[in-house]
VOZA-578993 format. One line per 3 residues: for each residue x negated, y negated, z of C-alpha. Coordinates in Angstrom, 2 decimals, padded with zeros to 5 digits. Each point is the difference from the previous one (the first is absolute). Example, Ala and Ser with C-alpha at 12.3 -4.5 7.8 and 13.67 -1.06 7.14 Angstrom:
2
-012.30 004.50 007.80 ~ -001.37 -003.44 -000.66
This chain:
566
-147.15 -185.88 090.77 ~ -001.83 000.55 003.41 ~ 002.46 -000.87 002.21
003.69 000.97 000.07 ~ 001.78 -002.98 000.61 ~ 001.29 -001.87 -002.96
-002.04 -002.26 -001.68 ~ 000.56 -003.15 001.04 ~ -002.52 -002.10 -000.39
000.57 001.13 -004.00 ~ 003.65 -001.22 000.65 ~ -001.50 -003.53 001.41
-002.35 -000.37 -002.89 ~ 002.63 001.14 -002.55 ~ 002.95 -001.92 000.62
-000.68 -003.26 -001.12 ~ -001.97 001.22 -003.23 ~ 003.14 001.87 -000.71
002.44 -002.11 000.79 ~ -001.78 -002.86 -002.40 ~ 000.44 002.20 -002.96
003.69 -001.04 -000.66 ~ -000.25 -003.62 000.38 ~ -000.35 -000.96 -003.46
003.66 001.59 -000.51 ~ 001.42 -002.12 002.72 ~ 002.52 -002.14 -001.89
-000.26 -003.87 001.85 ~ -000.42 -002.93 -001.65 ~ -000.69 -002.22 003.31
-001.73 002.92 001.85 ~ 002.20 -000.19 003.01 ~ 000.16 003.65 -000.09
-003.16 001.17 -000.55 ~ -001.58 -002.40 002.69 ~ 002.11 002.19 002.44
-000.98 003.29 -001.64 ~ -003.39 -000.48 000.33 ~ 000.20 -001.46 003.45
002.15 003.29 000.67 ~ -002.97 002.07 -001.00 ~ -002.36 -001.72 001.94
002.25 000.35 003.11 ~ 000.79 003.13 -000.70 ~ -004.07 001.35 000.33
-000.68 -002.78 002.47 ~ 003.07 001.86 002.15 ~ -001.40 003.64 -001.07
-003.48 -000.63 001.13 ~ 000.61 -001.26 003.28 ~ 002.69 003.35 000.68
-002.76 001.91 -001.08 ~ -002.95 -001.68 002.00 ~ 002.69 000.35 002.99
001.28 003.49 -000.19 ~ -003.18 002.25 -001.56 ~ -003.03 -002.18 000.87
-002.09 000.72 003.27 ~ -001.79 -003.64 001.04 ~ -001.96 002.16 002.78
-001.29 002.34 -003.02 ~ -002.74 -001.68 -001.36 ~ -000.77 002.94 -003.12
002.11 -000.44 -003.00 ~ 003.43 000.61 000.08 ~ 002.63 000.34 -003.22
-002.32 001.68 -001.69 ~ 001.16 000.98 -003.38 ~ -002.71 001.64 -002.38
001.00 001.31 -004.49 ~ -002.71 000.98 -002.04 ~ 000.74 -002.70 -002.98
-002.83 000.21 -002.48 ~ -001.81 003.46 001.15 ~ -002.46 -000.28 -002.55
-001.97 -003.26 001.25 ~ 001.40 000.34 003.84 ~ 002.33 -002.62 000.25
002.92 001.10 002.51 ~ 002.81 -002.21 000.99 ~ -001.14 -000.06 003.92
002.12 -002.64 001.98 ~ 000.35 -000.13 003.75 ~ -000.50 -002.59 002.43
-001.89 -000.54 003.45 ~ -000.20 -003.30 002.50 ~ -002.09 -001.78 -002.41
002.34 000.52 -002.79 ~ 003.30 -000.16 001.30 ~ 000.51 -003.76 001.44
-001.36 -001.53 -003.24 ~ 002.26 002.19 -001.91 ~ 003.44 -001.42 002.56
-002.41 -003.69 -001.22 ~ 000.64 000.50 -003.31 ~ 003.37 001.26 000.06
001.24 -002.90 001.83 ~ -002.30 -002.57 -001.96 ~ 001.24 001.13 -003.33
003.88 000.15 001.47 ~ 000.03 -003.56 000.74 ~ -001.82 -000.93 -003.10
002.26 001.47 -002.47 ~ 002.41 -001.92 002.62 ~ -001.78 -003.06 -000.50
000.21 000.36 -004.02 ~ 003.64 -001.33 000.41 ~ -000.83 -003.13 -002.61
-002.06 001.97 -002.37 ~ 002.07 -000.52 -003.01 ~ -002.43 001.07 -003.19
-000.10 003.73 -001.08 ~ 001.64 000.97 003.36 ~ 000.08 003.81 -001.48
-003.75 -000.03 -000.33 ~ -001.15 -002.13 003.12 ~ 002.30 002.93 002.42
-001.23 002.55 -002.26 ~ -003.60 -000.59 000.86 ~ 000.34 -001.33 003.52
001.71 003.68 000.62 ~ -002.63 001.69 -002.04 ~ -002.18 -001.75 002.24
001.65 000.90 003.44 ~ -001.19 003.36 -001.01 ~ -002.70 -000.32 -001.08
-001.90 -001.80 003.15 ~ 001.70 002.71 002.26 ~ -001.28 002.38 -001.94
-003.98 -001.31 000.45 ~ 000.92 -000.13 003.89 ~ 001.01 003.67 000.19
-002.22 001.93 -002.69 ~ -002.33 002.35 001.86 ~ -001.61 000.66 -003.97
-002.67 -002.29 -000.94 ~ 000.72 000.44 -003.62 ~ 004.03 -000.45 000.89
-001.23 -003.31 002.44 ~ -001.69 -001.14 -003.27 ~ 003.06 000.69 -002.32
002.39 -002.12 001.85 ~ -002.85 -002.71 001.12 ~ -000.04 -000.52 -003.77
003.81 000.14 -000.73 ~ 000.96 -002.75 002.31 ~ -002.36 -002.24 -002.28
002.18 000.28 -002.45 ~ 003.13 -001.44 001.54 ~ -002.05 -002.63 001.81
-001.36 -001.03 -003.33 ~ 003.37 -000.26 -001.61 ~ 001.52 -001.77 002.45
-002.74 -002.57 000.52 ~ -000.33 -000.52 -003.62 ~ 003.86 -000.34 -001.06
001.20 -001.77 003.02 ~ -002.83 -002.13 001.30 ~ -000.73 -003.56 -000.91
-002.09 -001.91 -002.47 ~ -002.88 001.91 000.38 ~ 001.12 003.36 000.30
-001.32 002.03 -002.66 ~ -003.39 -000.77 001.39 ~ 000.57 000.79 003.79
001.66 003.24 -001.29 ~ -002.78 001.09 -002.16 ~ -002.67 -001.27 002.60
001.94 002.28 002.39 ~ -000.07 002.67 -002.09 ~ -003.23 -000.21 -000.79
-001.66 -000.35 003.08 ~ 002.40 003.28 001.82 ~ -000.18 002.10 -003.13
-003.75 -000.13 -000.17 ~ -000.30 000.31 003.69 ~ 002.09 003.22 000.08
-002.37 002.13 -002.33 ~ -002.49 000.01 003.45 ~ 003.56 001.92 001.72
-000.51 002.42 -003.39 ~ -003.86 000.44 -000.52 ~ -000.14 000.41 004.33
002.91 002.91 -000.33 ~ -002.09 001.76 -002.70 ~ -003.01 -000.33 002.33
000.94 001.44 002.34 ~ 002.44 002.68 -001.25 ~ -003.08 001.27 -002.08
-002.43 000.00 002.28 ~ -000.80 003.31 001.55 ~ 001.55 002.15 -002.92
002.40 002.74 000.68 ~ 004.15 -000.99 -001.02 ~ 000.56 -003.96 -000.65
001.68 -001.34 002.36 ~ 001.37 -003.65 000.47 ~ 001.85 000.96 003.16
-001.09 -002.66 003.07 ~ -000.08 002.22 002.71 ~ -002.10 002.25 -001.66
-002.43 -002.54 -001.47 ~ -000.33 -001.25 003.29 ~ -001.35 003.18 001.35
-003.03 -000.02 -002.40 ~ -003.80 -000.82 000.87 ~ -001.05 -002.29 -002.60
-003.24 -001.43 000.27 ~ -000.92 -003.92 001.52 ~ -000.63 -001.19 -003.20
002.88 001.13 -001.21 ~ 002.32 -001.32 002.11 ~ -001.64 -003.25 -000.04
000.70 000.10 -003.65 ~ 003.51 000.90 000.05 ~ 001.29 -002.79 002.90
-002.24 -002.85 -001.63 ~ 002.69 001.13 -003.28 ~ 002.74 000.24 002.16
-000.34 -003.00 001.76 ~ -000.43 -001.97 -003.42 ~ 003.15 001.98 -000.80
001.85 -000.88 003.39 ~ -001.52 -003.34 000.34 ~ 001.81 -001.35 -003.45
003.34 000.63 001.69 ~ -000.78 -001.30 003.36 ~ -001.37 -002.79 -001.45
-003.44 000.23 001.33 ~ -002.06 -002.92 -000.89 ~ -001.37 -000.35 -003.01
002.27 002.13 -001.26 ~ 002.87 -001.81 001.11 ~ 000.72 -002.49 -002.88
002.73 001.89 -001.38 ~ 002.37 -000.73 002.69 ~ 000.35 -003.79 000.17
000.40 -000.08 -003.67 ~ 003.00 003.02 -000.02 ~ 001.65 -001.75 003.13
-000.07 -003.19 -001.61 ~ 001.82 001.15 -003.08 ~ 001.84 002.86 000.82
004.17 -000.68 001.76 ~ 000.77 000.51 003.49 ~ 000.57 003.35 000.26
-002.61 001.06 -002.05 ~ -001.75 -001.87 002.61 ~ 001.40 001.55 002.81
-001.08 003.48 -001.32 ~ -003.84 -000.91 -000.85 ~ -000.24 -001.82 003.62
001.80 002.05 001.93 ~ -000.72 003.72 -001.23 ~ -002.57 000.36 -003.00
-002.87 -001.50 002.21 ~ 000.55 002.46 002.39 ~ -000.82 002.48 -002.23
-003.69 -000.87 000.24 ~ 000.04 000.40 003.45 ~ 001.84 003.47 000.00
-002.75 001.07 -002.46 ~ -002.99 -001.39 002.08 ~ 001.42 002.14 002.92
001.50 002.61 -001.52 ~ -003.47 000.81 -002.46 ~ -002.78 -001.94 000.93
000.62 000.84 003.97 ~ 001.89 003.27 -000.31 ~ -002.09 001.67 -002.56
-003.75 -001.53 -000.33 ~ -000.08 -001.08 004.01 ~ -004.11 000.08 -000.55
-000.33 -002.61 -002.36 ~ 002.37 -002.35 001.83 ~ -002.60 000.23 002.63
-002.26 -001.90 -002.05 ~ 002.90 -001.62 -001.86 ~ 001.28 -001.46 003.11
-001.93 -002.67 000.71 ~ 000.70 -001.90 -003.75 ~ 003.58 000.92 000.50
-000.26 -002.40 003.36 ~ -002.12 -003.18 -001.87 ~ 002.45 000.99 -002.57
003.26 -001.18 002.02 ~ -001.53 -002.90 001.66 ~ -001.24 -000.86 -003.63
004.16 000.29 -000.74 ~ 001.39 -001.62 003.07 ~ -002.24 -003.18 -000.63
-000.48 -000.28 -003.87 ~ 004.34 000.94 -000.03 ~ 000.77 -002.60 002.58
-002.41 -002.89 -001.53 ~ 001.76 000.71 -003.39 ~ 003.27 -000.05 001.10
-000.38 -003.35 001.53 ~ -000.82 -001.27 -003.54 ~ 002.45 001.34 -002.03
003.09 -002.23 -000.83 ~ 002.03 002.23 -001.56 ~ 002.33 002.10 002.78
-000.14 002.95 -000.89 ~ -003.52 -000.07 -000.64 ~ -000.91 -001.04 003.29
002.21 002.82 001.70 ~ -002.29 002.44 -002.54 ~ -003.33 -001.56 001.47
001.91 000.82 003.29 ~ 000.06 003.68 -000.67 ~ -003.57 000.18 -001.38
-000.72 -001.44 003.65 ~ 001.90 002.29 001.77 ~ -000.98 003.23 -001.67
-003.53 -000.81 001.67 ~ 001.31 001.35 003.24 ~ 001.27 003.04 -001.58
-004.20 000.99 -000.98 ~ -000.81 -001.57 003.32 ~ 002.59 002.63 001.70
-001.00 002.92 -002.47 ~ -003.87 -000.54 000.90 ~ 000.62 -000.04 003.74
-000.57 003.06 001.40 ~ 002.31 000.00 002.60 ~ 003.67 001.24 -000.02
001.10 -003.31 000.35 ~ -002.04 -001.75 -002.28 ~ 001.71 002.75 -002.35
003.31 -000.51 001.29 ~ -000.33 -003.64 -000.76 ~ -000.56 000.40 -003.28
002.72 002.11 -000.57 ~ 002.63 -002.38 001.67 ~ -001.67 -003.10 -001.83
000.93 001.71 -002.97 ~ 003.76 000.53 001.16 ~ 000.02 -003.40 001.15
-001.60 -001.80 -002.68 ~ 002.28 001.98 -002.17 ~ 003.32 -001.06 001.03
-001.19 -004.23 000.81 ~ -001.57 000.12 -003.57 ~ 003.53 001.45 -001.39
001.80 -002.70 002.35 ~ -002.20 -003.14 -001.44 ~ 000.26 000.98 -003.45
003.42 000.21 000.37 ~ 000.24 -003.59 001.46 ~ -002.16 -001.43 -002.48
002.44 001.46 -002.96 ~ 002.68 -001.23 001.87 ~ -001.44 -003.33 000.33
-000.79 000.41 -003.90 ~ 003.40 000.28 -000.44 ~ 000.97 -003.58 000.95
-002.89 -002.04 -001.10 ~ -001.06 001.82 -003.39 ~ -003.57 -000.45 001.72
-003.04 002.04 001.76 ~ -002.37 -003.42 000.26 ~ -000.06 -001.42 003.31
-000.95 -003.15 -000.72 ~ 003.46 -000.30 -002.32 ~ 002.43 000.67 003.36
000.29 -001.78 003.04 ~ 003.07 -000.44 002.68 ~ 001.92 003.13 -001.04
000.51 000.76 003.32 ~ 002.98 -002.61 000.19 ~ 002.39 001.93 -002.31
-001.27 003.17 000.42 ~ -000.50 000.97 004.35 ~ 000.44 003.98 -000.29
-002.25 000.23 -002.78 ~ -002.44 -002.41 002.29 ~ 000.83 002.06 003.09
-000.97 003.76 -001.71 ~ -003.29 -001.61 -001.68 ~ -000.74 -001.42 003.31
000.41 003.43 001.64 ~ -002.15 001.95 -003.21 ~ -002.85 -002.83 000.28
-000.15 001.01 003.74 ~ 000.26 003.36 -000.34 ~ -002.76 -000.17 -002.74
-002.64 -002.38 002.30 ~ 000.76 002.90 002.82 ~ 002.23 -001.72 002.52
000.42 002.17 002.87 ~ 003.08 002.10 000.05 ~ -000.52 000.69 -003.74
-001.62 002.62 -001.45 ~ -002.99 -001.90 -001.48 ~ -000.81 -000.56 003.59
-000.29 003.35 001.07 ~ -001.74 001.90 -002.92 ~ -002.61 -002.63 000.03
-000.43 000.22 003.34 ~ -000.53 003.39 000.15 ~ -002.28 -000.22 -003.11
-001.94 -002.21 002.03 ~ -000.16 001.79 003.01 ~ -000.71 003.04 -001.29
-003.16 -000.81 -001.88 ~ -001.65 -002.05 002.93 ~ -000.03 002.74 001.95
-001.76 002.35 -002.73 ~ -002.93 001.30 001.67 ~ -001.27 000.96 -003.62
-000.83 -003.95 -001.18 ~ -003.08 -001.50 001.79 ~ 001.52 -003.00 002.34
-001.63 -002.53 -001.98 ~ 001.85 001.28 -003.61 ~ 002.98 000.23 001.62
-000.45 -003.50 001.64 ~ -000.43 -001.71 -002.98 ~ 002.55 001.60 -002.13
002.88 -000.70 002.70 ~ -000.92 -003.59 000.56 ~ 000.05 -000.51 -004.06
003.24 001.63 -000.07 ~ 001.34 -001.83 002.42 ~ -000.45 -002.97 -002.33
002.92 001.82 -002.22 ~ 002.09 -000.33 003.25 ~ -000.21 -003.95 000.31
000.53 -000.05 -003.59 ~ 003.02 001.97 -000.49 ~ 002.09 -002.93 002.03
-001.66 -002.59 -002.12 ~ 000.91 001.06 -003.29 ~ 003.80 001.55 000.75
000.82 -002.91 002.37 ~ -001.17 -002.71 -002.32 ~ 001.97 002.19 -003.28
003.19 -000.48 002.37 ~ -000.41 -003.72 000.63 ~ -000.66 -000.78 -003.98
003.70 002.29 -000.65 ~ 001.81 -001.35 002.35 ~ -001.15 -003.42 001.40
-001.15 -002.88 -002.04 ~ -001.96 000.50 -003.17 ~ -004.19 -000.93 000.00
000.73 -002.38 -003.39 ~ 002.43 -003.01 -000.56 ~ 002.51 001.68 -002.22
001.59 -002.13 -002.80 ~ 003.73 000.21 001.11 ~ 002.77 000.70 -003.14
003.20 000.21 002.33 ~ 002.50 000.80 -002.64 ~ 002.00 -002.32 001.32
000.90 -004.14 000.49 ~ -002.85 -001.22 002.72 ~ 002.50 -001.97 001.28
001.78 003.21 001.93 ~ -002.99 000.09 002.25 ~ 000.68 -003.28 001.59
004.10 000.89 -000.05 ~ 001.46 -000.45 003.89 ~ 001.83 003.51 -001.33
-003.12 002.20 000.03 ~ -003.71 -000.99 001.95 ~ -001.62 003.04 -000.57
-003.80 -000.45 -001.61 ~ -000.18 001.65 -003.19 ~ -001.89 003.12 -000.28
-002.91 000.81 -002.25 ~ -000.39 003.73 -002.38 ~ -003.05 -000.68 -001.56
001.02 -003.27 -002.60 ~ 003.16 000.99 000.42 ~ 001.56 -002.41 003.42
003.88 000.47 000.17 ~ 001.87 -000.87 002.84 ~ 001.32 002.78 002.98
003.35 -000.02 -001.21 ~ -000.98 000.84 -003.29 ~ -002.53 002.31 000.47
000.25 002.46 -002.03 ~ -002.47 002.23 001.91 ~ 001.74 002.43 001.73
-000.62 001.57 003.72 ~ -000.61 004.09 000.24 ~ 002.82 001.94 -000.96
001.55 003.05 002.49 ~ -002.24 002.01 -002.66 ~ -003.11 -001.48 000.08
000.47 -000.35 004.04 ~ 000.52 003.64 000.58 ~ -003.20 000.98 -002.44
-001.88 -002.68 002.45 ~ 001.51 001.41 003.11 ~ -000.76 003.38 -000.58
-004.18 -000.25 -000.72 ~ 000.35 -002.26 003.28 ~ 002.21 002.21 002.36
-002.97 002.53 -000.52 ~ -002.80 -002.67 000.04 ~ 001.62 -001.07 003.39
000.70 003.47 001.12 ~ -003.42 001.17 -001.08 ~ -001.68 -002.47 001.63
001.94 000.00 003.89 ~ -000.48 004.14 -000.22 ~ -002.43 000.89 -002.05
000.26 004.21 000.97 ~ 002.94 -000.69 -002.64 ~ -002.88 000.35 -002.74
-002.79 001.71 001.88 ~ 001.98 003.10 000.95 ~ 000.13 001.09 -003.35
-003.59 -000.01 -000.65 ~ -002.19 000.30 003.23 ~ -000.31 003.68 -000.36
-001.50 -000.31 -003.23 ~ -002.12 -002.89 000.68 ~ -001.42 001.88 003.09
-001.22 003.17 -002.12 ~ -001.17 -002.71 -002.68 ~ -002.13 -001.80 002.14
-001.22 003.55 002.04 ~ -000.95 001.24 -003.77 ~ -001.83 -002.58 -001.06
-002.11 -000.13 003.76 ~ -000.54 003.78 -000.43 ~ -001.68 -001.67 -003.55
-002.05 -002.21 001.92 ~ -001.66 002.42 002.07 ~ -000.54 002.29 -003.05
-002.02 -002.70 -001.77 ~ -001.69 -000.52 003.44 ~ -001.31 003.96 000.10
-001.35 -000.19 -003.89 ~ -001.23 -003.40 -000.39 ~ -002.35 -000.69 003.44
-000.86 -003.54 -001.07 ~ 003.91 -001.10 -000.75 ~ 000.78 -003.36 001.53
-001.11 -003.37 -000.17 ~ 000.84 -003.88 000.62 ~ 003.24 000.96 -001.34
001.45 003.38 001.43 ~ -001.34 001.76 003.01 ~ -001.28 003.02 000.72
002.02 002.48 002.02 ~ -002.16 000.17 002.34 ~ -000.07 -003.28 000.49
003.65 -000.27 000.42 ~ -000.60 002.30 002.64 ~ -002.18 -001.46 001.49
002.28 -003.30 000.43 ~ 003.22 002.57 001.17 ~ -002.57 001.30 002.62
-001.07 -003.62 001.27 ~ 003.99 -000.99 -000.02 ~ 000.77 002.75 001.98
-003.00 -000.58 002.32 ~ 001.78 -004.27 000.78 ~ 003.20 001.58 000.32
-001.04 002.71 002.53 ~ -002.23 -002.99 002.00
């Protein structure tokens, strides 16, 4: 162990893989019990990581912190190396909460309860475990244990067509992840001398251009599948359209984000060079996602695959951000990823609790809702804004910030980065179209005449003892009285309440977010500039239509400086 301190973040990663281990011997017939066991657990590391975070982490530090280093498998260099740093840290207090209020959430799940906890907490541990792994080959390991859970629980739980949005999942992430595996090799190998998979020191090794292009075009095939970078982004409307709320929840709100922590954490923090000439596609990239995500969304009919266009949308600030060259540009990325993280989780939520009551995910089949059921209208009213970046909510700021940032990249010629914030602008005016017009088909009056079976004599409707209208589900129209649909429960309002407290919270103050990463996305963006100029010195003919030269961005500085002195 390097440090003496106790090994905490071991503890956080431990305690919910141990504590699943005795739930099969849990005696409960209606699972009453073991819902609040398992919810325990997942308080219980929720509570753990945020006294740790609090009493032993530095958020002015921006090195790695925690660290905790055992030789494991000597013979092929595989060391359990855990520790955490401002990149790391505020997606691991995302996934803790994310994965708390899921299991929460998982209060109706009814079939194979033992199982479904079993490998949501298997789960919890595993995608802390990819956020805090400072060992490629360990980062690898528990990138490809949380398939397994994810699989599972897609393709036991999900709906008609879950066996194929489970293997398609699998598929697509499984095969991705060998580029994590063959890029490790790589690059422990290179050079000779003792293998090594340890990050810090692989990032500390001169490996030639060509090289490095190699390994981040693998990575960001590998990355890309979880972030749902288009084309390789078909998994996820299929998986969220079959998989149950909180399976939902977890895929939205913390197993995207795990491309994104890769992109920075390998493809920026260890092969800086390439994503000089990477940047550029990672840029048409995101506006490609932002506009193909929000255009598909719009078309979908199904809920929940609408809110998974959504994400693919979204995520296309995230490469925007990451490709920005500027702390904030960086900065925005990170908190779009926060952000997007816990209004995904919130939405998903909704749209199982909506589920719930109308045994349907097709639009077209609801209508007027809203009458019986206000709270749930009021929260999905408050997600939808949150999601189409209302200001005072999160999405507003992180997108903002994405935005800002970029424009004022010196590195992009004015004309590329013209044209690719004008096109993703066209995401912005469609994000309102497509929430906004999912809200009014839930809750207000249905697009098609619906044949009317009220379950009751007609004759009540025209009764002096009761004028309300009666109130359509799909072909299911049953009067107010005897709806059957209930409002949110104090439950499902606190689950709702908490993703929008911090939505809210995030979104008046957003230092709330930023202060734990700013230090690290200040040395991230310094290291990768420090790149820039290196690829200046030994290529004399780098830049084009796309990037600029350095000295050209000097050049421009220089003139600036000249207007503002005048």
């Amino acid at each position: 162990m390097i440090a003496d301190q106790f090994p905490w973040l071991t503890a956080i990663i431990a305690l919910p893989l141990i504590a699943a281990l005795p739930i099969p011997l849990i005696p409960d017939k209606r699972s009453k019990a073991l819902r609040w066991y398992a919810l325990g657990v997942g308080i219980a590391d929720f509570v753990l990581m945020c006294y740790v975070f609090w009493q032993h982490y530095d958020i002015n530090n921006p090195n790695l912190q925690l660290v905790e280093s055992y030789s494991w498998i000597p013979n092929i260099g595989l060391n359990w190396a855990v520790s955490v740093d401002g990149l790391s840290m505020p997606l691991v207090l995302l996934a803790g909460f994310v994965s708390t209020l899921a299991i929460f959430s998982a209060w109706q799940v009814d079939r194979k309860p033992k199982l479904f906890y079993f490998l949501l907490l298997l789960l919890y541990s595993a995608q802390i475990g990819v956020f805090v792994a400072q060992d490629i080959l360990l980062l690898f390991i528990m990138w490809e244990l949380e398939l397994v859970p994810v699989y599972l629980l897609v393709s036991i739980w999900g709906g008609k067509k879950r066996r194929y949005a489970a293997t398609k999942f699998l598929l697509y992430t499984a095969f991705a992840s060998i580029f994590i595996l063959i890029a490790g090799l790589a690059m422990a190998l290179y050079g000779g001398g003792e293998i090594t998979f340890d990050m810090v020191q692989l990032g500390v090794k001169d490996y030639p251009l060509s090289l490095e292009l190699l390994l981040y075009g693998g990575l960001l095939i590998a990355f890309g599948v979880k972030l749902a970078i288009f084309p390789l982004h078909t998994w996820l409307p299929d998986a969220h359209g079959e998989a149950s709320s909180p399976v939902s929840m977890i895929l939205a709100g913390v197993l995207l984000k795990m491309g994104g922590y890769g992109l920075i954490r390998l493809n920026l923090g260890l092969l800086s060079q390439a994503h000089i000439y990477f940047a550029p596609i990672l840029v048409i990239l995101g506006v490609v996602n932002i506009i193909y995500g929000a255009f598909a969304s719009f078309g979908q009919t199904n809920m929940k695959r609408r809110l998974a266009y959504s994400s693919v949308s979204h995520m296309g600030f995230v490469l925007i951000g990451i490709a920005s060259f500027t702390e904030l540009g960086i900065s925005g990325a990170m908190l779009q990823m926060l952000s997007h993280g816990l209004i995904a989780a919130l939405l998903f939520f909704l749209a199982g609790v909506t589920y719930d009551r109308t045994k349907t995910m097709y639009l077209d089949e609801m209508g007027n809702i809203g009458k019986v059921m206000p709270k749930v209208f009021a929260l999905f009213t408050a997600g939808a804004m949150a999601s189409l970046a209302l200001p005072g909510m999160s999405g507003f700021v992180s997108e903002l910030a994405v935005f800002v940032g970029y424009s004022n990249s010196d590195v992009y010629g004015s004309t590329f980065r013209t044209v690719t914030i004008l096109l993703s602008a066209v995401g912005l005016i469609l994000t309102p179209i497509y929430l906004l017009s999912m809200l009014r088909q839930l809750f207000y009056s249905s697009d098609q005449t619906l044949m009317c079976n009220l379950g009751v004599p007609t004759n009540i409707i025209n009764t002096d003892e009761d004028n309300d209208e009666p109130v359509c589900f799909g072909n299911d129209c049953i009067l107010p009285m005897n709806a059957k649909y209930e409002d949110a429960k104090p439950r499902e309002i606190f689950i709702a309440a908490s993703f929008l407290i911090l939505i809210i919270g995030v979104g008046l103050y957003p230092k709330l977010a930023t202060q734990l990463y700013d230090v690290k996305t200040v040395a991230i963006n310094a290291h990768v500039t420090e790149s820039y100029q290196q690829v200046a010195v030994t290529n004399p003919r780098f830049g084009n239509k796309f990037v600029n030269s350095p000295d050209v961005v000097e050049k421009v500085a220089m003139n600036q400086d000249l207007k503002i002195n005048n």
